[in-house]
C-alpha positions in Angstrom: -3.9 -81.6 -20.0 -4.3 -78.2 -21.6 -6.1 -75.9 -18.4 -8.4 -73.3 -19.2 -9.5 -70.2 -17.2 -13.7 -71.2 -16.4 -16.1 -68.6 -16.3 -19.8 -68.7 -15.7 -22.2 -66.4 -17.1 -25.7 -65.8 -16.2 -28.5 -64.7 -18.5 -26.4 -66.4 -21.3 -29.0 -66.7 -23.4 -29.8 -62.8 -23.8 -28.3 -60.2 -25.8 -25.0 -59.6 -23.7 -24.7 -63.2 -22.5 -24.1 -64.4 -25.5 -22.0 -61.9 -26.7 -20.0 -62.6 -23.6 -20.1 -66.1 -24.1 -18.4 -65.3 -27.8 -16.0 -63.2 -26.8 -14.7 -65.6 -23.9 -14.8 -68.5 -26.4 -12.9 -66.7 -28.5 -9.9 -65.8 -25.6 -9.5 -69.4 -25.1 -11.9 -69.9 -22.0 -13.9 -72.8 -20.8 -17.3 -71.0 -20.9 -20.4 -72.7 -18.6 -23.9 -70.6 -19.0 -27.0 -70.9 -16.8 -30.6 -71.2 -18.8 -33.9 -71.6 -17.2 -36.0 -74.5 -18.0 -39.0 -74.2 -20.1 -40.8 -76.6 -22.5 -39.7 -74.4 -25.4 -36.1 -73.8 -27.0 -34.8 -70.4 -25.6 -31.5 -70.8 -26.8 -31.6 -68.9 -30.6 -28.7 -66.5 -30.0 -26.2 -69.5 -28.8 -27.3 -71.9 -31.2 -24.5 -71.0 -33.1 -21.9 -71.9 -30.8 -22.9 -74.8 -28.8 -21.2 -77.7 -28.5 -22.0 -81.1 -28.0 -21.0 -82.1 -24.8 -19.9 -85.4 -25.6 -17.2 -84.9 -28.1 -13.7 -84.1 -27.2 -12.4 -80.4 -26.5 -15.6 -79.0 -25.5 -15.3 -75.7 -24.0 -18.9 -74.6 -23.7 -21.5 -76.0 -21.2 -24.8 -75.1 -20.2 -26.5 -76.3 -17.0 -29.9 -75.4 -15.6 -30.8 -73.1 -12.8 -32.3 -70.0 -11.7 -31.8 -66.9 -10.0 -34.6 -67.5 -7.7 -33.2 -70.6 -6.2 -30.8 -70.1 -3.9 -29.2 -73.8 -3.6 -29.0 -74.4 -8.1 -26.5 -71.3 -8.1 -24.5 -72.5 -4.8 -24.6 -76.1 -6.2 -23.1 -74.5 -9.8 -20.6 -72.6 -8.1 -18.7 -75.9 -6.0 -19.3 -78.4 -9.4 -17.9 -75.8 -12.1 -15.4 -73.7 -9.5 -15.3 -70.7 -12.2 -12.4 -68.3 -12.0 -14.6 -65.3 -13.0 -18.6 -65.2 -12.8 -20.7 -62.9 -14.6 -24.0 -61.9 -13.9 -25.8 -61.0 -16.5 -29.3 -62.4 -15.9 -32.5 -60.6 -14.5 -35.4 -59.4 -15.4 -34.3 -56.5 -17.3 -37.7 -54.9 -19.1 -38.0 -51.9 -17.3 -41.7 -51.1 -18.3 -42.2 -54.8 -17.0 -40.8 -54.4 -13.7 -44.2 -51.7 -13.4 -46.4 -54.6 -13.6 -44.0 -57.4 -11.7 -42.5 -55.3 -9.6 -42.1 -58.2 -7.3 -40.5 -60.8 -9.4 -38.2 -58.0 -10.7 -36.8 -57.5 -7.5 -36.8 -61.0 -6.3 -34.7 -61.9 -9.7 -32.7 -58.5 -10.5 -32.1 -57.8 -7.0 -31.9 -60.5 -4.3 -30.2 -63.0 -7.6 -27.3 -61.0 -7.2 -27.2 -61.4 -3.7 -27.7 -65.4 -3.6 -24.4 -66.0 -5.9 -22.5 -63.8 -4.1 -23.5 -65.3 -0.6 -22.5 -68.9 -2.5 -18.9 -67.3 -3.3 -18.8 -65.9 0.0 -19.1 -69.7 1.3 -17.1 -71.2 -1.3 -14.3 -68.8 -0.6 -14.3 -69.1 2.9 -14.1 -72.9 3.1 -10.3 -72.5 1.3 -11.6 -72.5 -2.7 -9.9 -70.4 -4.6 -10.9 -66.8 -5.3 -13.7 -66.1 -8.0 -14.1 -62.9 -9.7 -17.9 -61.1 -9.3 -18.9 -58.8 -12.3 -22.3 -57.5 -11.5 -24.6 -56.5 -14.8 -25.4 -52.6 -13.1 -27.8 -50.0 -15.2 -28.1 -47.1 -16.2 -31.6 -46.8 -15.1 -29.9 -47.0 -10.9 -29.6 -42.7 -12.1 -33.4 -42.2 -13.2 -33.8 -38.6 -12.6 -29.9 -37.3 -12.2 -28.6 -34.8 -14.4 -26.5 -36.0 -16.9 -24.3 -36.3 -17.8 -23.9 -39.1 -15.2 -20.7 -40.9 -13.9 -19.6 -43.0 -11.6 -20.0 -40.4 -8.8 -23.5 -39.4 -9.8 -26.3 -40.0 -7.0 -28.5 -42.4 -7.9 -32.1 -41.5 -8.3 -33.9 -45.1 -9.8 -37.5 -44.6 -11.7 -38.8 -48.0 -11.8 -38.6 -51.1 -10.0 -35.8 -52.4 -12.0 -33.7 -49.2 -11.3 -34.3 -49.7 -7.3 -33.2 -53.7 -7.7 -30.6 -52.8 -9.8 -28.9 -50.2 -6.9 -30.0 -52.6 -4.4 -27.8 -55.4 -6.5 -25.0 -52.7 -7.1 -24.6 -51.9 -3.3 -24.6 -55.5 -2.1 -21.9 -56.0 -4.5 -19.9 -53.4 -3.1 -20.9 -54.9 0.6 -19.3 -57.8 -0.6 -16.4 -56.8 -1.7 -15.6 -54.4 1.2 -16.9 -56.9 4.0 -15.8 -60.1 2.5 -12.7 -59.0 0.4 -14.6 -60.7 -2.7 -13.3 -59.4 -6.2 -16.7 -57.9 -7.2 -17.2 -55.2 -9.5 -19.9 -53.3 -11.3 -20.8 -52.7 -15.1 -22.6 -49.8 -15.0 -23.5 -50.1 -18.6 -25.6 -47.8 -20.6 -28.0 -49.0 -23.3 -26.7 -50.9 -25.4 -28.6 -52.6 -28.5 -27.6 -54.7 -31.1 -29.4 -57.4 -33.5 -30.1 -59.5 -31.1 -31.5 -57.4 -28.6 -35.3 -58.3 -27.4 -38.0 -57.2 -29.9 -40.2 -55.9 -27.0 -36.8 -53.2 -26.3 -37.6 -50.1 -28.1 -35.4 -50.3 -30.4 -35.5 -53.6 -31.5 -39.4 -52.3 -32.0 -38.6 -49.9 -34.3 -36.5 -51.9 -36.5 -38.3 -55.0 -36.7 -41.3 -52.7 -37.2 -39.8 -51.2 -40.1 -39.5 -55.0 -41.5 -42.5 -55.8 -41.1 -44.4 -52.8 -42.6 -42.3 -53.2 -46.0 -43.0 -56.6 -45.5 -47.0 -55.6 -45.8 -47.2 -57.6 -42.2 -48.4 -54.1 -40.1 -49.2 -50.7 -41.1 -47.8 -48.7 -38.1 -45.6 -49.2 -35.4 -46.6 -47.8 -31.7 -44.6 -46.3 -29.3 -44.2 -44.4 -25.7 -42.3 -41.4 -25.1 -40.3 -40.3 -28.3 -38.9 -37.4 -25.9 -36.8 -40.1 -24.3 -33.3 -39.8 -24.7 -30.7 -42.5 -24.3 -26.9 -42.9 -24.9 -26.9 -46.1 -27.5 -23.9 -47.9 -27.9 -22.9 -51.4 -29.5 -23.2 -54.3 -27.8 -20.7 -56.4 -28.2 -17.9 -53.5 -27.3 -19.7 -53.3 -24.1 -18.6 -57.3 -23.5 -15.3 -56.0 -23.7 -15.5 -53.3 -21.5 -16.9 -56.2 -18.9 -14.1 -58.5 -19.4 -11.7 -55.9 -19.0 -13.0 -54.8 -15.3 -12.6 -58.4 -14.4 -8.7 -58.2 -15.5 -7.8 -55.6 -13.1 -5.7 -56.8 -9.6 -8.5 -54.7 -7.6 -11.9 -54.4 -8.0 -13.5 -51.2 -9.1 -17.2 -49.8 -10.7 -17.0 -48.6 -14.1 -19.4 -46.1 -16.1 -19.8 -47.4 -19.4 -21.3 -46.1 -22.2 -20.5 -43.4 -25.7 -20.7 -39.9 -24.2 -23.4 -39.1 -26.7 -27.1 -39.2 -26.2 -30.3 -39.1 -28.8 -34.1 -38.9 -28.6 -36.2 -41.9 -29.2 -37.7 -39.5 -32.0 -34.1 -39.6 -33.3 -34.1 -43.5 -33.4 -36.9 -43.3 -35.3 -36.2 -40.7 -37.7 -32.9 -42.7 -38.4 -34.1 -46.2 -39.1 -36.9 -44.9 -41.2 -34.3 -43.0 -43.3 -32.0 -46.2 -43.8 -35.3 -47.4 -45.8 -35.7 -43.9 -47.2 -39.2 -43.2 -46.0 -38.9 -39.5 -44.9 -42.2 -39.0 -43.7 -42.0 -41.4 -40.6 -44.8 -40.0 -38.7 -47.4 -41.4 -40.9 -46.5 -44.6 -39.9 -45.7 -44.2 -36.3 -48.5 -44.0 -33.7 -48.2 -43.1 -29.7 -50.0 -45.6 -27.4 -50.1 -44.4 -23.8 -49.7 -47.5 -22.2 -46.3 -47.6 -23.1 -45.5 -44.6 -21.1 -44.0 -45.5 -17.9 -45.5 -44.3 -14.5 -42.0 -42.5 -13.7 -40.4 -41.6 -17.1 -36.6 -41.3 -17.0 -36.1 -38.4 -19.4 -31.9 -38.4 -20.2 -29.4 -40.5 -19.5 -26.2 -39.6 -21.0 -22.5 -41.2 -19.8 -19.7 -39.2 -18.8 -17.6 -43.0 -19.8 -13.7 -41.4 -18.4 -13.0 -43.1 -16.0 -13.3 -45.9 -18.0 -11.2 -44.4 -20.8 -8.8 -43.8 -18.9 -8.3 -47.1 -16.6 -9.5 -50.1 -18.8 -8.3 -48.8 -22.2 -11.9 -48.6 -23.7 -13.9 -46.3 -25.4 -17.0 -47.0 -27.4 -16.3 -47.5 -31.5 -19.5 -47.7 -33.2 -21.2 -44.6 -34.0 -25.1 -44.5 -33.5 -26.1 -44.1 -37.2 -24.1 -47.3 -37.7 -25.7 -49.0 -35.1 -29.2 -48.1 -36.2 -28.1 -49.3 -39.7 -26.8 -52.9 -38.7 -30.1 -53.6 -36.9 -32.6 -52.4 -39.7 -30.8 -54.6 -42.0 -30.5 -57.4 -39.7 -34.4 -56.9 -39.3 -34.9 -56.6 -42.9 -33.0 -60.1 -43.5 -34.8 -61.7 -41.4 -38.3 -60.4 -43.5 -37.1 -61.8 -46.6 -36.2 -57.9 -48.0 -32.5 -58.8 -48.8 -32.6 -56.4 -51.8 -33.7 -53.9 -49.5 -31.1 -54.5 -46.7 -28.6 -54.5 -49.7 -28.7 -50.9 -50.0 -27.8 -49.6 -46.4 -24.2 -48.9 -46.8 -22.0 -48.4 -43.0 -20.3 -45.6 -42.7 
């Protein structure tokens, strides 16, 4: 009987999850996600690769739980007994965590701390070892200069920065206390297709769409002075499976090195359409201003270079250009999405 290597992921049925869950697939793992139950499907960007359960083979499960309960992730932990778990749910809007700051912290904080606690157990009762990646941010540096590296102090902006360094430093408790494998991703944004249409990003594209599609007029935004280092997705998976390959356990920056303005998203996806004057169909809203803004967050990704082999590959006007004409696809404007050529 054939043995393959398990790993659990939470938040499997987000943007990195199921990236993860692909990529893992793909290097011959037995992949098991966690979902949360609702009376609606949540499962669109996995659809693709689920399995049934009952045929022969199968190497992709999901079970239900959440991040909130203590005793589902414990329980998931002794029945699937993964070799590597990675945590990749929370609540991970940051303008959300404003207005449940609560909830964020209970799920993007202290749900980092519950699995770990259940490894901590299941380790010390004579299992064998299981590998921790823990989904860090950017937003844990807020207010530091960039650029900013693994060094860097952080300086969070939001509730979901502050339970994000909370979740980073119990990780490294962890580790250094317990002697768990634990490391952290701290990944800068990252967007693809799939990301959430509430992201900024995913805004701007899919509003794009939908104003050639005659569905809206404008498209509203916060701070267009924001500036972000943007990077692909799916390389960032990598870069996450790669920290979990290592014989000891380390924190990695990850991210391109290169940063741009929200303006500068803007100005870009407009352009794949060729629509030059943007600003007639852009508006500002104030309410999607954050209380605390984080102004630039740039990676100084080295380190990671350097140890893991990895270095971002997709270039930011690529990466604007795969998403418009994803977002154009899916608004019945093939012809349109036809056109935008890749470098």
């Amino acid at each position: 009987m054939v043995e393959f290597k398990k790993a659990l992921i939470t938040g499997i049925t987000g943007q990195d999850g199921s990236y993860l869950a692909e990529f893992l697939l793909e290097k011959g793992y037995e992949v098991h996600g966690v979902i949360r139950r609702a009376s609606t499907f949540n499962t669109g960007r996995i659809d693709h690769i689920y399995q049934d359960p009952h045929l022969q083979g199968v190497r992709f499960f999901l079970h239900y739980g959440d991040l909130a309960d203590a005793n589902t992730v414990r329980k998931l932990i002794y029945k699937i007994q993964p070799d590597e778990f990675y945590h990749m749910g929370a609540q991970s809007h940051v303008r959300v965590s404003f207005d449940i700051p609560e909830y964020t912290a209970n799920i993007t904080g202290l749900g980092a701390l519950r699995i770990l606690e259940a490894i901590k157990d299941y380790e010390e009762q004579g299992s064998k070892k299981v590998k921790f990646y823990q989904a860090s941010s950017s937003e844990m540096f807020g207010a530091a200069p960039p650029p900013q590296n693994e060094k860097t102090s952080f300086y969070p902006r939001s509730p979901y920065g502050a339970a994000k360094v909370f979740a980073y430093h119990t990780a490294i408790n962890y580790r250094e206390a317990y002697g768990i494998f634990a490391v952290n991703g701290i990944l800068f944004n990252h967007e693809s297709e799939r990301r959430g249409e509430t992201f900024v990003t995913r805004k701007i594209t899919r509003g794009i769409a939908r104003i050639l599609a005659g569905l809206d007029k404008k498209i509203y935004l916060g701070n267009l002075d924001a500036r972000r280092d943007w990077g692909f997705a799916p390389e960032y998976m990598d870069a996450a499976w790669r920290m979990m390959q290592r014989e000891k356990p380390d924190d990695f920056v990850i991210g391109t090195g290169v940063s741009h303005s929200v303006r500068d998203f803007v100005e870009a996806a407009f352009a794949c359409v060729g629509i030059s004057d943007w600003q007639n169909y852009v508006g500002v809203d104030p309410r999607y201003y954050r209380p605390t803004e984080v102004e630039h967050l740039v990676a100084n990704p080295a380190k990671a270079q350097k140890e893991l082999g990895w270095e971002a590959k997709t270039e930011f006007s690529d990466l604007v250009k795969i998403m418009v004409k994803h977002d154009l696809k899916s608004h019945g404007l093939e012809k349109e999405a036809e056109k935008i050529r890749l470098a």
